[in-house]
C-alpha positions as CSV (number, residue, x, y, z in Angstrom):
1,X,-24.7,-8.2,39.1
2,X,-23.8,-12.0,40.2
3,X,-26.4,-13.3,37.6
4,X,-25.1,-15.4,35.5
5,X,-26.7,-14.8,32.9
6,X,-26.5,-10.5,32.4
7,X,-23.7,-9.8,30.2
8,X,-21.5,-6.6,30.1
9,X,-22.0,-4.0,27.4
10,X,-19.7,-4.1,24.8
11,X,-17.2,-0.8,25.7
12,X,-14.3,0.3,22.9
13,X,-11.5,2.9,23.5
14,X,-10.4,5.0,20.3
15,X,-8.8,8.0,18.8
16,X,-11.7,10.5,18.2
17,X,-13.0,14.3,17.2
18,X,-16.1,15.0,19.6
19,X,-18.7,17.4,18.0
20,X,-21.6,18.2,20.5
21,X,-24.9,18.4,18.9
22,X,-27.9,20.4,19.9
23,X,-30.7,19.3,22.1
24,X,-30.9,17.1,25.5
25,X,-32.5,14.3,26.2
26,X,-33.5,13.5,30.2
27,X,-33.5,9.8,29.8
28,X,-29.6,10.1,27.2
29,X,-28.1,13.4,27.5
30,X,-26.5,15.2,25.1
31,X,-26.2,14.1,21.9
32,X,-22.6,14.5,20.3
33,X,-20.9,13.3,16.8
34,X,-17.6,10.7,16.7
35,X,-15.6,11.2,14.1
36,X,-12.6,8.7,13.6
37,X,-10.3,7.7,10.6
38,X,-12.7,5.3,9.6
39,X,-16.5,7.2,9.6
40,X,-18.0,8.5,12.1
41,X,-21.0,8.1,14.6
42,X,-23.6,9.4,17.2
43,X,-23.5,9.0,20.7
44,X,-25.3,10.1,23.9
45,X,-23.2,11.5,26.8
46,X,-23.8,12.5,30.0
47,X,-20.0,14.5,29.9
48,X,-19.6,17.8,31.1
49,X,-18.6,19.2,27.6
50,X,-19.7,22.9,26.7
51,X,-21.4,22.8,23.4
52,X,-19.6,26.1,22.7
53,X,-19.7,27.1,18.9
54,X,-17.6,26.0,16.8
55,X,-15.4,24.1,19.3
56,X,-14.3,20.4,18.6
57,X,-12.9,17.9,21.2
58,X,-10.4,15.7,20.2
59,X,-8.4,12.5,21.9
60,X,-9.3,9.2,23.3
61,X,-12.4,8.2,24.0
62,X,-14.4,5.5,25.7
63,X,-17.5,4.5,24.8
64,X,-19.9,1.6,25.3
65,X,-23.2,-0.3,23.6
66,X,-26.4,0.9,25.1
67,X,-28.9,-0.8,22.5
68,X,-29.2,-2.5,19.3
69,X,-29.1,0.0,16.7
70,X,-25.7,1.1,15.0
71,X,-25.4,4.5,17.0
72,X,-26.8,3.4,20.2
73,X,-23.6,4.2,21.9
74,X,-23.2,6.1,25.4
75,X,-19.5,8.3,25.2
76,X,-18.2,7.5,29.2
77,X,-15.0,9.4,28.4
78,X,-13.0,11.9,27.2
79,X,-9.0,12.3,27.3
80,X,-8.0,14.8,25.6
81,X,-4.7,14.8,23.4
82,X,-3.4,18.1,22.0
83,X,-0.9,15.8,20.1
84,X,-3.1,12.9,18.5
85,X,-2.5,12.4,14.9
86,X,-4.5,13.8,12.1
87,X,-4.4,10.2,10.4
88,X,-6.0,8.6,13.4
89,X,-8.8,10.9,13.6
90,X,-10.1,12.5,10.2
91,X,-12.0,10.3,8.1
92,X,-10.9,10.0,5.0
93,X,-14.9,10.3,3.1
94,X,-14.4,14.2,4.3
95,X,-13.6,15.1,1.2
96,X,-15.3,14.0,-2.3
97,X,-11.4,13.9,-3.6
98,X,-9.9,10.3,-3.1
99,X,-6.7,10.3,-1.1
100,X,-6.5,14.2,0.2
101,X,-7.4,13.5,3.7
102,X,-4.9,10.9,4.1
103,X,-1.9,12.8,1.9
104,X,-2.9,16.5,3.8
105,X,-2.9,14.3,7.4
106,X,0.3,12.8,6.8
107,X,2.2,15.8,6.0
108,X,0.8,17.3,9.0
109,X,1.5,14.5,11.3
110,X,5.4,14.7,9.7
111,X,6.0,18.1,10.8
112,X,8.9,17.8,13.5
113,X,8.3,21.3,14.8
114,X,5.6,21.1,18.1
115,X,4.7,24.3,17.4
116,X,3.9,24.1,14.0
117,X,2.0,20.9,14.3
118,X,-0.3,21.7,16.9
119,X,-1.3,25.1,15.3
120,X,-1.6,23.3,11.7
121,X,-4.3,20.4,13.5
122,X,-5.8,23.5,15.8
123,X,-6.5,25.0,12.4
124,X,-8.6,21.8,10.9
125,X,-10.5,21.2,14.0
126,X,-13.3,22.9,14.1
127,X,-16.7,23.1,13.2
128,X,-16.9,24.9,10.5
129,X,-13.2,23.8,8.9
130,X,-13.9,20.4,9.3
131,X,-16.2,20.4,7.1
132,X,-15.8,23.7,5.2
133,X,-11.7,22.9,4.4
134,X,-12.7,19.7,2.4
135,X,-15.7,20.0,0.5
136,X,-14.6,23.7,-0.8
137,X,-13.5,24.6,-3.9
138,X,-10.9,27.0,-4.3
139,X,-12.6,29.2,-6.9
140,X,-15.7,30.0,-8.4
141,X,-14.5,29.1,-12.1
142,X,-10.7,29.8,-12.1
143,X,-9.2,26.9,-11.3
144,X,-9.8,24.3,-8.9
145,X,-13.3,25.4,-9.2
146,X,-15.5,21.5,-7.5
147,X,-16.4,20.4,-4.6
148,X,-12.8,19.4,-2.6
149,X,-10.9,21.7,-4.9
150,X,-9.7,23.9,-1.7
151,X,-8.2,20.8,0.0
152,X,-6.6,19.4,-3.3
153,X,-5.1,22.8,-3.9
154,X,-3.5,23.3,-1.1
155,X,-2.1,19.8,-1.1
156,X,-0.8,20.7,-4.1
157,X,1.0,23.5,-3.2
158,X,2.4,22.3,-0.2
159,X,3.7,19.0,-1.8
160,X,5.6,21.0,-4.0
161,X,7.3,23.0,-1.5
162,X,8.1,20.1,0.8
163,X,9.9,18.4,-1.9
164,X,11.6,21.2,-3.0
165,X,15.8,21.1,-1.8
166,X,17.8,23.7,-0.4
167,X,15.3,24.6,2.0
168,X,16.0,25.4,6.1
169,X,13.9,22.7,7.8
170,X,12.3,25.4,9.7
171,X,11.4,27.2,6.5
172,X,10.3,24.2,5.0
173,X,7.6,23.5,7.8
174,X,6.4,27.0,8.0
175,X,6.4,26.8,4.3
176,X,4.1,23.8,4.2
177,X,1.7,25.1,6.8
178,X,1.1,28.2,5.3
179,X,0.5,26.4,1.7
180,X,-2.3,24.7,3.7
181,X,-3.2,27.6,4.5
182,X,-3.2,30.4,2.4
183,X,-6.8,29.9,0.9
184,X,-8.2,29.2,4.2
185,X,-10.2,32.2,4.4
186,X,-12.2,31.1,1.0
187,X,-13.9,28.4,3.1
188,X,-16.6,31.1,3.6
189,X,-16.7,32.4,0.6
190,X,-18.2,29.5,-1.8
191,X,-20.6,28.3,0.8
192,X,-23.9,27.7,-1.2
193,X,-26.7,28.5,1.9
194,X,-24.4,31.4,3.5
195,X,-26.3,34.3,3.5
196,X,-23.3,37.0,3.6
197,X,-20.5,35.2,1.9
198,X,-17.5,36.4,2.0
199,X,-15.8,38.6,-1.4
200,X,-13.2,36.3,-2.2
201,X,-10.7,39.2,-2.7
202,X,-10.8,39.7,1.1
203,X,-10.2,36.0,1.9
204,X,-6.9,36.3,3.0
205,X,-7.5,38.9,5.7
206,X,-10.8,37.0,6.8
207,X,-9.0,33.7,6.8
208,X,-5.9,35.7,9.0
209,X,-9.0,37.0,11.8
210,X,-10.8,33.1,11.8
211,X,-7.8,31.9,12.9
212,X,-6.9,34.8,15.3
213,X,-6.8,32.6,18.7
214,X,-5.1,29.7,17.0
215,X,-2.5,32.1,16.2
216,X,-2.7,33.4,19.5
217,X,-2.3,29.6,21.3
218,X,1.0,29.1,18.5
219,X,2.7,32.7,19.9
220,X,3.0,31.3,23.4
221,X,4.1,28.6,22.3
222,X,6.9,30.0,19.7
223,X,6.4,34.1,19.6
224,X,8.7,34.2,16.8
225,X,7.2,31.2,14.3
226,X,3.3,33.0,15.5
227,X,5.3,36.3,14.1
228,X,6.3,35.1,11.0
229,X,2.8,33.1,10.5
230,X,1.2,36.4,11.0
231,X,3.3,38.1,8.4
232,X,3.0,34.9,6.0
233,X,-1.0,34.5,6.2
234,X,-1.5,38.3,6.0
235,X,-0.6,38.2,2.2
236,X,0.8,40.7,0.1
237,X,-2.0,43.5,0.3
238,X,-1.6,42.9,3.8
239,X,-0.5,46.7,5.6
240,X,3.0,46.8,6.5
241,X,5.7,49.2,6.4
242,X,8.1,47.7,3.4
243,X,8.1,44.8,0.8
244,X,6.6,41.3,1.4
245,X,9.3,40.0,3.4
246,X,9.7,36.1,3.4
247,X,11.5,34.8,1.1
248,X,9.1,31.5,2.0
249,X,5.9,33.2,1.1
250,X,7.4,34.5,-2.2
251,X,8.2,30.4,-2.9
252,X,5.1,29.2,-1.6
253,X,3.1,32.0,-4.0
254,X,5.1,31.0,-7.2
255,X,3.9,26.9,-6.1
256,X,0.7,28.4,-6.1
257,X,0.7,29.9,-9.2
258,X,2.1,26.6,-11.1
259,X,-0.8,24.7,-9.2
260,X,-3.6,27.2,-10.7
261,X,-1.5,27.0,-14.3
262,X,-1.5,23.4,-14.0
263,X,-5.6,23.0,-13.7
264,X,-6.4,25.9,-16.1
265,X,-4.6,24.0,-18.7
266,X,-6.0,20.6,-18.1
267,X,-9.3,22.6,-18.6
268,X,-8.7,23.3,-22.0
269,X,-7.8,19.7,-22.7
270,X,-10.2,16.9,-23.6
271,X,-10.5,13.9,-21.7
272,X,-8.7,11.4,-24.2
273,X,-5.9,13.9,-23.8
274,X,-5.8,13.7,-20.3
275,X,-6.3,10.0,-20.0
276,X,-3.2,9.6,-22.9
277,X,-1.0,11.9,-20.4
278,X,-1.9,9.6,-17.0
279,X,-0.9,6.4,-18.1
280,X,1.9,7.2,-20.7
């Protein structure tokens, strides 16, 4: 090591999502997936992290040059951060729709209730919503109905309620989770190589079990916000004793309903109209 001529490795620290890939090499390791807000990139490791389905890693992470080629990179390490933001990690090609990472991330990263936060980012990290949440679309033909148009949807929706006044705070964070939300469930039923897709009538209640332990993590944290997420995600066909209670879901439905409106008319529309109506 006192040559004068050897020459460290390059090593970088960096916000990251881990995704661990199948198969081991004896000579590399594990192979795993970097995401960051700028792309993402595979590594070797030789970390002790369980390749359990559907589970994601996310934090800081070290990692460090091991050969020439763009991915040759070794991960040393792993801090985990429960807390990181969304705008640091999630790149913004996710989704074929310009801009929705980044506007979806930042209202995320603005909610001031812990709780709430750390549920909403629980909710977008893993496997099969990392992908599955962005490159959606949020109905067959209805409306909405491309590649992204889950994501862009539910952006929708939940920038209306956030700008809306005379809201609680409270009420307004819950209320722009659960827009997030509320089509999650339809992220497995549009999936083009699933072979049992999911009736998109029953999204709601299959959205409500996916995210069953999330829900779980946000009731010891806050048993009465996991309560009224529970109620909120359930839907109205849910089961329950009386009427759909929250006032909040009963805005966040109307928002959803102007958001649909709002695309099924520009579909009747011809592009000259729609270009006229953007820039006048």
């Amino acid at each position: 090591m006192n040559d004068p001529k050897y020459i460290a490795p390059e090593t970088y620290r960096f916000p990251a999502i881990v995704e661990m890939l199948p198969g081991y090499d004896p000579n590399h390791g594990v192979r795993c997936r970097l995401y960051h807000q700028h792309g993402c990139v595979d590594a070797w490791t030789w970390l002790s992290l369980d390749p359990i389905p559907n589970v994601l890693y996310w934090g800081w992470v070290s990692t460090m040059d091991i050969g020439s080629a763009y991915n040759d990179l070794l991960l040393l390490g792993l801090r985990e951060n429960p807390d990181q933001l969304l705008a640091n990690l999630l790149p913004e090609n996710l989704c074929p729709i310009d801009g929705v990472v980044r506007q979806v991330s930042a209202l995320i990263d603005g909610l001031r209730n812990k709780p709430l936060r750390r549920f909403m980012t629980r909710t977008l990290l893993n496997q099969e919503a990392l992908h599955g949440y962005w490159t959606s679309p949020a109905s067959r033909r209805d409306h909405h109905a491309y590649p992204g148009g889950l994501a862009e949807h539910s952006l929708e929706v939940a920038t209306m309620l956030a700008t809306s006044s005379g809201l609680p705070d409270e009420d307004r964070e819950l209320g722009i989770v659960f827009a997030l939300l509320h089509d999650y469930g339809k992220i497995w039923c549009y999936d083009p190589v699933s072979f049992d897709p999911v009736d998109p009538r029953e999204h709601e209640a299959h959205g409500l079990a996916k995210l069953e332990f999330d829900l779980l993590y946000l009731r010891r944290e806050n048993a009465r916000l996991g309560d009224r997420m529970v109620e909120l995600l359930g839907g109205a066909r849910a089961p329950r004793e009386g009427r759909y209670p929250l006032a909040i879901g009963r805005i966040v439905r109307s928002f959803d309903q102007m958001s649909c409106e709002k695309t099924r008319r520009n579909l009747t529309k011809s592009p000259t109209t729609l270009a006229a109506e953007e820039f006048a």
